[in-house]
C-alpha positions, 0 to 999 in steps of 0.5 A, a space after each residue: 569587428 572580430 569573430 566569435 571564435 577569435 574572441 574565445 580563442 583570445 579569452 582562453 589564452 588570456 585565462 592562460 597567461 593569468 592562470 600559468 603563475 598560479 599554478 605554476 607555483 603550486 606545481 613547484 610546491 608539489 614537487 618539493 613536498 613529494 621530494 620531501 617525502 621522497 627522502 623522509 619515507 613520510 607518506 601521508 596524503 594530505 601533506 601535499 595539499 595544505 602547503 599547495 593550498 597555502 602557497 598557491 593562495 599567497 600568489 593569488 593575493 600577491 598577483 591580484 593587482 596585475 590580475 585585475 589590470 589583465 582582466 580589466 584591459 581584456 575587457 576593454 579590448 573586448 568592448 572596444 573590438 580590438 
């Protein structure tokens, strides 16, 4: 049997494995567009959120599978006490 604390502990770093691809692509978008503005001397705000939008929902939708098979071996893990 495990403990509650180990159970979160391992949630939370399963949140994490699943949430570093995402992010991490909208990270790198971020830092291309702020380069971008960088070189142009555009400084428009809402220049950076519209592509980090775009891309870091294209991740989503190309990781869904392997996000679904992460959460569903979780739970059953989970369930099954390790």
């Amino acid at each position: 049997m495990i403990d509650a604390v180990d159970a979160v502990r391992v949630a939370l770093l399963e949140v994490l494995v699943i949430a570093v691809p995402i992010l991490g692509a909208g990270l790198t978008i971020g830092l291309i567009v702020s380069l971008f503005q960088a070189v142009t001397q555009i400084q428009e705000q809402t220049l950076s959120f519209v592509p980090k939008i775009v891309i870091m929902l294209l991740v989503s939708i190309l990781l869904l599978s392997w996000i679904s098979i992460r959460m569903a071996d979780f739970a059953t893990e989970m369930f099954t006490g390790f």
